[in-house]
N, C-alpha and C positions, 0 to 999 in steps of 0.2 A: 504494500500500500504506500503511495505518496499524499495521497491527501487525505484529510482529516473532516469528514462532512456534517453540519450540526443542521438541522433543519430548524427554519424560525414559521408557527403559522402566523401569517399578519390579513389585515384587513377582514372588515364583514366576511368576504370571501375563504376565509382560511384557505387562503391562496399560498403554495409553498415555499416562502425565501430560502435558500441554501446558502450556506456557509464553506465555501471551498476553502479547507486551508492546507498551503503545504508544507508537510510536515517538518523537509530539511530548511526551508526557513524560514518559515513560521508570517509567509505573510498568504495574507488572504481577500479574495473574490469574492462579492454577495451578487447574488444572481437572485435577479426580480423581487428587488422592495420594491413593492407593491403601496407600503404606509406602514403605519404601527413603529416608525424611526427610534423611539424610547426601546422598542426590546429588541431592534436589532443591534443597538449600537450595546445593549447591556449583552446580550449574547456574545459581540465581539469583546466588553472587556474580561467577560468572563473567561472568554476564553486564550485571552493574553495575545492573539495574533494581532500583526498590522496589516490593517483594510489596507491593498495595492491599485484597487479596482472594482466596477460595477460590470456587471454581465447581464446582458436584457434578450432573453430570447422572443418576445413578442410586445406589442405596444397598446395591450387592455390595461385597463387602467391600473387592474387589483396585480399586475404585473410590474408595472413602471410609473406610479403617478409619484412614489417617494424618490425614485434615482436621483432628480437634478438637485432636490435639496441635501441629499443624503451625501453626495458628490460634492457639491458646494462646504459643507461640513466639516466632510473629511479631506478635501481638498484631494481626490484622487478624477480618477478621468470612467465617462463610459465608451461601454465596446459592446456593437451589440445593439439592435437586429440588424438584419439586412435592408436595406433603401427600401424595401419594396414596402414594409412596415413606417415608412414616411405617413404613408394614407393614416395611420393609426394615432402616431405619432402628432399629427396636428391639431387632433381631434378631442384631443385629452381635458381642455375647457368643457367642452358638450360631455365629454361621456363623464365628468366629473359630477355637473347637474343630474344628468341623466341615471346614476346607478348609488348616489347620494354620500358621494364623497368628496371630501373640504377642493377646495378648488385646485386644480390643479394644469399649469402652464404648460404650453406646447415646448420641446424643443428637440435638439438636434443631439445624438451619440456624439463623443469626440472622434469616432471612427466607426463605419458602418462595416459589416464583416459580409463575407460573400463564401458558398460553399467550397468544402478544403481549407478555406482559412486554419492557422495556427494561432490560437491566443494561448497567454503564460500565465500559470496563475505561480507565481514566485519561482521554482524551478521546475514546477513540471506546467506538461503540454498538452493542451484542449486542442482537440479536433472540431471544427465549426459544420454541422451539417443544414444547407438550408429544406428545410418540410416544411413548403407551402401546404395552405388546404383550411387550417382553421383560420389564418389569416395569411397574407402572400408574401408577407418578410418572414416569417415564424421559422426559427433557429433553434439547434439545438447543440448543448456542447459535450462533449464524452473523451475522457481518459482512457485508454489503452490500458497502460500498467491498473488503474483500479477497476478494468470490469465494469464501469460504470457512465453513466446519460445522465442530464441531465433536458428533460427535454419537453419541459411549459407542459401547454393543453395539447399537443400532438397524441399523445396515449397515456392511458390511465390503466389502473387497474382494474380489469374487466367492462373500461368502454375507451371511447375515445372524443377528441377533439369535437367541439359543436362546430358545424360549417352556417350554420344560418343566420350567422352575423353578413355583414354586406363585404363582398371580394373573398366569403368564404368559398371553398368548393370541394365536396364532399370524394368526389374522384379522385382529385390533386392527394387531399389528405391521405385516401386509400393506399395507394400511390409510397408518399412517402413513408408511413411504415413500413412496406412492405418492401418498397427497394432501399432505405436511406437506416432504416433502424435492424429491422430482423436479420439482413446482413453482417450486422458487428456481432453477434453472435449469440444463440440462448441462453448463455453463464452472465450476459450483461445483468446488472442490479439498471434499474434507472427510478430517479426521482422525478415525480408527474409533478404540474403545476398543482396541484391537489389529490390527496389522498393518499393512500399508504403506498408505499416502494414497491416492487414487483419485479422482474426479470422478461426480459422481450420471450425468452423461450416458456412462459411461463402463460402469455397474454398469445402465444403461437397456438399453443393445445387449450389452452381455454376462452378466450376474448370471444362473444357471440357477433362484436362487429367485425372484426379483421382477424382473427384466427384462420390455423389452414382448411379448416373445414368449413370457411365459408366463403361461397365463389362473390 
């Protein structure tokens, strides 16, 4: 193992921030505050690592509406989604009103990531895969050495991504689990944007939407 993963839930949504930290030097990644800023940042001192960085695999709000303040804070940089999560991204005033969270400002990653990308989280090295489908920037990041995804609202344990938000698409989604995630391999653990952990080979023989027994 090189990293150390602490799960924060934040927002109404018990939406799942993750805590990447690597172990050889102890600095660490938060992928998708979402809000709830008080217990992520006490999660980090508990846990002694230095925030390096924000990791944003998709632009809903219970995903990214705390990044830029959390950013500004800590004074580190985001990475993360892909351009195409722009649409999302601007949107974030409205979907703030709309799903009744404190307001929140549109803006810009300091660097948008594109599939195959390499990001670092201290010394080890995230693989960027982009899975359109529940939204059309929607990203997902995975370690090699830990066997493990981390990879938003693309798959859950025993369902998947909603596509009927607007520039969803239920195909594309299909799509990407089935060539961009179940390829890295059954022994993967991966952390959903919500709910408990699970294993792609695990969501293979059981998942009633994307499993192999269903065409």
């Amino acid at each position: 193992m090189t990293l150390k993963v602490l799960i924060v839930p934040v927002t109404p949504f018990e939406q799942n921030c993750s805590i990447l930290i690597c172990e050889e030097s102890n600095l660490a990644a938060i992928v998708d505050p979402g809000g709830d800023l008080p217990k992520i940042l006490d999660a980090l001192k508990t846990s002694g690592a230095t925030p390096e960085k924000i990791l944003l695999t998709h632009g809903h709000i219970d995903h990214c509406a705390g990044a830029m303040a959390l950013a500004k804070e800590l004074n580190i940089e985001i990475e993360g989604p892909h351009q195409d999560e722009k649409f999302w991204l601007d949107q974030l005033p409205e979907q703030s009103k709309r799903f009744g969270f404190s307001s929140a400002d549109s803006f810009e990653p300091h660097k948008w990531l594109n599939d195959d990308d390499q990001v670092t989280v201290g010394k080890t090295s995230l693989l960027v895969k982009h899975c359109p489908g529940h939204t059309p920037g929607h990203i997902i990041f995975y370690s090699a050495p830990d066997r493990l995804a981390v990879v938003g609202d693309v798959l859950f344990a025993g369902s998947i991504g909603r596509t009927d938000f607007p520039r969803g698409n239920h195909a594309d989604l299909i799509k990407s689990i089935r060539e961009k995630l179940f390829p890295l391999g059954d022994d993967i653990a991966f952390i959903p944007g919500h709910g408990p952990v699970s294993s792609f080979g695990e969501e293979r023989r059981n998942n009633p939407y994307v499993g192999d027994g269903v065409n």
